[in-house]
N, C-alpha and C positions, 0 to 999 in steps of 0.2 A: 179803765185802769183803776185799780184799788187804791186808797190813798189813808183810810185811817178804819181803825180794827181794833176787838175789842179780844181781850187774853182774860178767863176767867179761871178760876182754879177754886176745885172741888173736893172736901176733904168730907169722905163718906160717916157715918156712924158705923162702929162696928156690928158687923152683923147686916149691914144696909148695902155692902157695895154690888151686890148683883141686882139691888134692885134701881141702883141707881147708873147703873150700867146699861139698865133695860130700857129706864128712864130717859137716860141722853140720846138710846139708840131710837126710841120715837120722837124725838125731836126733832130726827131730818124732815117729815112728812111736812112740819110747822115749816122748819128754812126753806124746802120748796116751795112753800107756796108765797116767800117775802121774795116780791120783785126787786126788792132795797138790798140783799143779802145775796149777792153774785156766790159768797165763798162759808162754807160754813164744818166744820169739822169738830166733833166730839172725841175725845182723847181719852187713852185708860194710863196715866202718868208713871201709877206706882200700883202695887195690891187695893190699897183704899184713895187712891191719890187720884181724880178725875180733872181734865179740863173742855172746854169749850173755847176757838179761835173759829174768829169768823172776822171775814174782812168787807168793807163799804168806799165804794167811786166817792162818797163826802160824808161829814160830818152830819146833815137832812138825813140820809140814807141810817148812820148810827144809832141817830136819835131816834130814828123810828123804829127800827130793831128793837131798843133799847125799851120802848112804850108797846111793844108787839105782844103776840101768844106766846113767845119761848118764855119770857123775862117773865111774864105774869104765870108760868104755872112752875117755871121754874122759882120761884121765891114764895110761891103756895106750896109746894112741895120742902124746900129747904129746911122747915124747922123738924120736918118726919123724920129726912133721909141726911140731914147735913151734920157735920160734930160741929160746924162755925159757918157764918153766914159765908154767901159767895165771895170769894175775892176778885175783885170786879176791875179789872186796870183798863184806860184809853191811850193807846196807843197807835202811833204812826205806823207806816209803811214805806219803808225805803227802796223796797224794790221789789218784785214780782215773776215771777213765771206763772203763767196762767195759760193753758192749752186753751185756744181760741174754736 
């Protein structure tokens, strides 16, 4: 079971949001390949408005996410395609549906 998750939110540059659409969209290859990352979803919020939720069985599991490939090209990436740094929250998880 999932128990703590991280909610990030992505505010494009103009002119940047299809690349940064394309962007999150090859990010799944990286969460498949993090055994630590059961749950991982890229979001299109608004026209330039982007997110990333991804949820972790413990805080071990976050933290390693967190020190992974997404986090590191996603913040090599951020000052090209971002209008402001990531907003990066840690959050709980109160409850779940997860197809087993």
């Amino acid at each position: 079971m999932v128990r703590v998750a991280l909610l990030v939110r992505l505010q494009a540059k103009p002119g940047k949001e299809t690349e940064v659409a394309r962007f999150l969209e090859g990010g799944l290859a990286l969460a498949n390949q993090e055994v630590s990352t059961p749950i991982w979803f890229a979001l299109r919020l608004g026209p330039s408005t982007f997110g990333i939720f991804d949820a972790f069985a413990d805080e071990a599991g976050r933290k390693a996410h967190l020190a992974g490939q997404i986090a590191a090209a996603l913040m090599a990436k951020a000052p090209e395609l971002l209008a402001e740094p990531p907003q990066i929250e840690q959050v709980d998880v109160l409850a779940a549906k997860i197809p087993r």
